[in-house]
C-alpha positions in Angstrom: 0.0 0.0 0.0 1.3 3.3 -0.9 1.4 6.4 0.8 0.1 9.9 -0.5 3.7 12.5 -0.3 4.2 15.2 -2.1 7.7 14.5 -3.7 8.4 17.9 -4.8 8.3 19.7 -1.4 10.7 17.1 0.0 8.4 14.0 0.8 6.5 15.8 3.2 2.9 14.9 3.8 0.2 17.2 4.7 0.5 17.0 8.2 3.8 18.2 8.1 2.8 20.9 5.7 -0.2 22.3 8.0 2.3 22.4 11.2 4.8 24.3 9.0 2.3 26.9 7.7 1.1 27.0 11.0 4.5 27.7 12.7 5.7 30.0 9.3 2.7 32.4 8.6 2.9 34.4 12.1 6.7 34.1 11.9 6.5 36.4 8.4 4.2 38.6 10.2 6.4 39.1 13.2 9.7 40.1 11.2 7.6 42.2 9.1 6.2 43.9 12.2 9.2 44.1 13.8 11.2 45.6 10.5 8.3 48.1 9.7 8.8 49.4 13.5 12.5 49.4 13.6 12.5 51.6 10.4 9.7 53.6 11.0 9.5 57.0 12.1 7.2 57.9 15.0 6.4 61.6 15.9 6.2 59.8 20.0 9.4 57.5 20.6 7.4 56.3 23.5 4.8 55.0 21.0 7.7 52.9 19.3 8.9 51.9 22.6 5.3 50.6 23.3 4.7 49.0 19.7 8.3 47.4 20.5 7.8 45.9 23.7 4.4 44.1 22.6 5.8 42.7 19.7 8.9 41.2 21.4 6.5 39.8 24.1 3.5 38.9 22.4 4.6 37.9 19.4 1.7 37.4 17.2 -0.6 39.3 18.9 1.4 42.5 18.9 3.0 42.3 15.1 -1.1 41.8 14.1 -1.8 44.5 15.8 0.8 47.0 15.1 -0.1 45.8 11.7 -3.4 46.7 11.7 -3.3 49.8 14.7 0.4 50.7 14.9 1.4 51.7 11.5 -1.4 54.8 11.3 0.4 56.3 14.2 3.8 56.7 12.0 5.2 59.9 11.4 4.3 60.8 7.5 6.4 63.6 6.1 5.0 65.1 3.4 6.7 65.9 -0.1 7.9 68.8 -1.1 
């Protein structure tokens, strides 16, 4: 009896698939939260203080929510 794999991501089966998307979509989010804040400008450093510390210590939570909250309260210069 065969087994279903999929060969060209490595012989892994869906299982393994679901616990890697699992364990690699809120890592993406994360570094993109944490990047976007570290290069960011905020008119309040105590605001990117605050943004930082949630999303070192509640990792998901805090990059979705800087995400979706956080990144209005950037500085926007406008152009000349």
């Amino acid at each position: 009896m065969e087994t279903t794999t999929l060969s060209f991501i490595g012989n892994l089966g869906a299982g393994e698939l679901i616990i890697l998307s699992i364990l690699f979509i809120p890592a993406v989010f994360w570094i993109w939260a944490l990047i976007d804040l570290l290069t960011s400008k905020f008119s309040n450093s105590i605001e990117k203080l605050i943004w930082l510390i949630a999303i070192i210590f509640i990792p998901v939570l805090g990059a979705i929510l800087y995400l979706m909250i956080g990144r209005r309260q950037k500085r926007r210069d406008s152009p000349l």
